[in-house]
N, C-alpha and C positions, 0 to 999 in steps of 0.2 A: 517505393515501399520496401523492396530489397535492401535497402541502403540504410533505410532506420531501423531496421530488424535483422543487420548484420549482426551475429555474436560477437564480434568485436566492437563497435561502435555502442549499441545495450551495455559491455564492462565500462568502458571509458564513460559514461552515464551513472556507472553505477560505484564506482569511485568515485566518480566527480560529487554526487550525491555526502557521501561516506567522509570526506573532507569538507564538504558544507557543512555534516554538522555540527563534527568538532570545532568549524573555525568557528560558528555561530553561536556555539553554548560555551567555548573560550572566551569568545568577546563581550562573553554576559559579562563574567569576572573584570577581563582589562578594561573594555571600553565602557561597562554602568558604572563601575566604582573604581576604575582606573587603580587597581593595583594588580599587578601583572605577573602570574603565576607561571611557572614553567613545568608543571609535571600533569599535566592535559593528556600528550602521548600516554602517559606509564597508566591512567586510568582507562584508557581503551583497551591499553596490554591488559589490565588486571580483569575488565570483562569478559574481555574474548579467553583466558584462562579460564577464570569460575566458569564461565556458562560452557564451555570444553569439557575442564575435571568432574562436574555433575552429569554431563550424560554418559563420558566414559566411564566412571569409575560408580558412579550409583544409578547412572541408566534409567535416570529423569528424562521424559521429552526434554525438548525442545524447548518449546511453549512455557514448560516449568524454570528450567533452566534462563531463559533471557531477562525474567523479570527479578529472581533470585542476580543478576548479576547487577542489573538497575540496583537494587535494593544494595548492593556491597560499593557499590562505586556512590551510591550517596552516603552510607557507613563509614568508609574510609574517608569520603572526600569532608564529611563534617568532622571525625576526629581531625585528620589533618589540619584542617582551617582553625579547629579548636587551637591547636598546638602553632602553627604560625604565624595567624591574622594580624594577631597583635604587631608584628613585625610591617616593616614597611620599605621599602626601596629597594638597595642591595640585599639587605639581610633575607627578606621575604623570597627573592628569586633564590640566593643560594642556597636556601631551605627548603625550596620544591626541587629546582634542579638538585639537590641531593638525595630525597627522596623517590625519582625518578631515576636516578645512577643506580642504586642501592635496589630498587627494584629489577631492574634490569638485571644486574648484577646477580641476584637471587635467583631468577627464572633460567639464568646461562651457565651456573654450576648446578643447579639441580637436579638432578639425573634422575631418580628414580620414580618424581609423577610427570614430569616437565618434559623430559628428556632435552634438556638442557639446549645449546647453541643447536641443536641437529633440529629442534621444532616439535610440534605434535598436528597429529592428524586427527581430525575433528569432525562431528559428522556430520553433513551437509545438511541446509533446509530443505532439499528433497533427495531422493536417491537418483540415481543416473536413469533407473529403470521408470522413471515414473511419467514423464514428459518429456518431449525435445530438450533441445540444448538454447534453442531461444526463446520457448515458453517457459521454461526456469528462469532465464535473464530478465525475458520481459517480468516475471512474478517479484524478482528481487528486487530490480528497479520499484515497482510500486511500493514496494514493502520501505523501501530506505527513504522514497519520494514521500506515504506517509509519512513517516517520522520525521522527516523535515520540515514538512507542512506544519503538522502539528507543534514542534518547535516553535516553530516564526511567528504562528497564531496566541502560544503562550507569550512568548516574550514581547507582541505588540498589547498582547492584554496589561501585563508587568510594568514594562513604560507607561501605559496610560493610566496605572493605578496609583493610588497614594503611595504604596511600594514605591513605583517607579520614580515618584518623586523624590522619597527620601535615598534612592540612592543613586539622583541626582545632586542630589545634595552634597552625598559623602562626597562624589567624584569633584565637586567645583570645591568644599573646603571644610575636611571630615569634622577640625574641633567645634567648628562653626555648626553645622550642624548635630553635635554631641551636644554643645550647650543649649540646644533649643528642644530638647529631650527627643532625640533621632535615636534609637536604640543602636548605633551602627555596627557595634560587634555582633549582637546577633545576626542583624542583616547580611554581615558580610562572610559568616557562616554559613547561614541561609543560602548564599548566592554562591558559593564555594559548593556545597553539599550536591544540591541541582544540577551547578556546569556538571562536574564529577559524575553524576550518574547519569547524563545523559551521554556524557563520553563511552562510560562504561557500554550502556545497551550498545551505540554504536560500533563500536569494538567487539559487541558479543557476535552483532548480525556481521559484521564485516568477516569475521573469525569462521564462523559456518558455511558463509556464501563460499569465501576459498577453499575453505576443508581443511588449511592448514593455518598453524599460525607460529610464530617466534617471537624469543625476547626483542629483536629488532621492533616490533611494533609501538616499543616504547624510548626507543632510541631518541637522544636530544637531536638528531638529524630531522625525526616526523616531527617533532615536536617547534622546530624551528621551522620547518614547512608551515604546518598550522599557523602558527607567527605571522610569514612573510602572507597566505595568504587573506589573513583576515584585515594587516597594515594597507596587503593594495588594494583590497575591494574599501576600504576606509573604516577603520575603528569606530567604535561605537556608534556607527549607522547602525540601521534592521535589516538591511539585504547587503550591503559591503561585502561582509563576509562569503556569503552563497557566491554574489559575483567573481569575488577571487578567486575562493575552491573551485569554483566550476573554469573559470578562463586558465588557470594557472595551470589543472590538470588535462585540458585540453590543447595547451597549449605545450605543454610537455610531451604529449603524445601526437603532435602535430610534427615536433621537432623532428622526432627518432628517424625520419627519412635522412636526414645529415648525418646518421652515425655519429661517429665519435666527437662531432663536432657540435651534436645538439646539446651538450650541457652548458657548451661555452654560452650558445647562442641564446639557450635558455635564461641564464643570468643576466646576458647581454640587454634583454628585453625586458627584468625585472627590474636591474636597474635603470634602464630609462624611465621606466613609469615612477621609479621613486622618486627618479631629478625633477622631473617635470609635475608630476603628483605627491608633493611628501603628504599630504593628507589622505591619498587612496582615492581609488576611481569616483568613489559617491561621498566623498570626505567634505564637509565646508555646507552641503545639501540639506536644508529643513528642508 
């Protein structure tokens, strides 16, 4: 029981969590409708900012602040879709990964609410004074474990719905289902909008639990992590994604006993699973 309720082992649970649900509300976008966005990171960074600059600066809970930041990462994430959906292959990625540079870019000169590259300090979902140090971790764990839950329970609902068939559809062959009257830019707005704001929450709760956050959050480094781990747990499965966030981040913090030597070895062991898995662990699986 010491051992599952070490403060160390509850964080590494509670990142592993926090990267489940980015790679899972990512893989809405790539793997339902297979076109593959890259500025997922920069909408975690944009939550975990809003829902920051409202309790700092107008000293909103919490509670007010995390839904207000839902609400902006589906805002932004439908204009955005509005303005590149239409776009497809190359053009569509360098159009997000530019909006994600450009993002970044903005939060690391901005000095005066941001405080730019140095970070902002943000105020915890509890105070220090209020409980232990692992009955706060065990609290956060559930709180991210719901959101996940409830995630995966949405999106198995979505696949099984007439939804999810039509954007099955778009994904196997979009004109084909255009001319059978499939609405698909809606949809694929629709599907854009959602991932985006549930990045966003994630990003607001990930942002509070540390107490600090930076432009790095939306760095095309997290954003390619995201990537690598929703490809090995396997694209557009329903649990792929969780499998990856959670073994990838476990397995990264497994490494760190080799020092300087676990990044190698960490790659080491991504790319074997891609030689031998290019599908991802649950990939090929009805």
């Amino acid at each position: 029981m010491e051992t599952v309720f070490n403060p160390y082992i509850l964080h590494v649970g509670i990142i592993g969590l926090y990267y489940a649900i980015l790679a899972s509300s990512w893989n809405v976008v790539a793997g339902m409708t297979g076109f593959a966005t890259y500025s997922h990171a920069a909408f975690a960074s944009l939550g975990a900012y809003v829902s920051a600059l409202i309790t700092l600066y107008f000293g909103l809970p919490i509670l007010i602040s995390l839904p207000l930041a839902f609400f902006c990462g589906a805002l932004f994430g439908g204009l955005l879709g509005k303005l590149s959906l239409r776009l497809n292959g190359t053009y569509l990625a360098l159009v997000t990964l530019a909006f994600s540079e450009l993002f970044r870019l903005f939060l690391t000169n901005e000095d005066q609410w941001t405080r730019g590259a140095l970070g902002l300090k943000v105020p915890l979902l509890w105070s220090d004074s209020e409980n232990g140090v692992v009955a706060q971790k065990i609290a956060a764990l559930m709180i991210f474990g719901v959101v996940l839950v409830s995630l995966m329970i949405f999106i198995r609902r979505v696949r099984r719905s007439r939804t999810g068939l039509h954007l099955r559809a778009i994904l196997s062959d979009e004109l084909a289902a255009a001319s059978l009257g499939v609405q698909t830019e809606k949809l694929r707005v629709w599907v854009f909008s959602a991932s985006s704001a549930v990045a966003s929450l994630a990003g607001a709760l990930y942002g509070h639990y540390l107490g600090l956050i930076s432009p790095e959050m939306g760095s095309l480094s997290q954003m390619f992590l995201i990537l690598a781990m929703t490809i090995l747990g396997g694209m557009g499965t329903w649990l792929g994604p969780v499998i990856g966030a959670l073994g990838l981040e476990i397995l990264s913090e497994g490494l760190r006993d080799f020092g300087q030597h676990h990044v190698f070895l960490y790659a080491l062991v991504v790319l074997l699973v891609f030689r031998w898995r290019p599908q991802g662990l649950l990939g090929g699986r009805r």
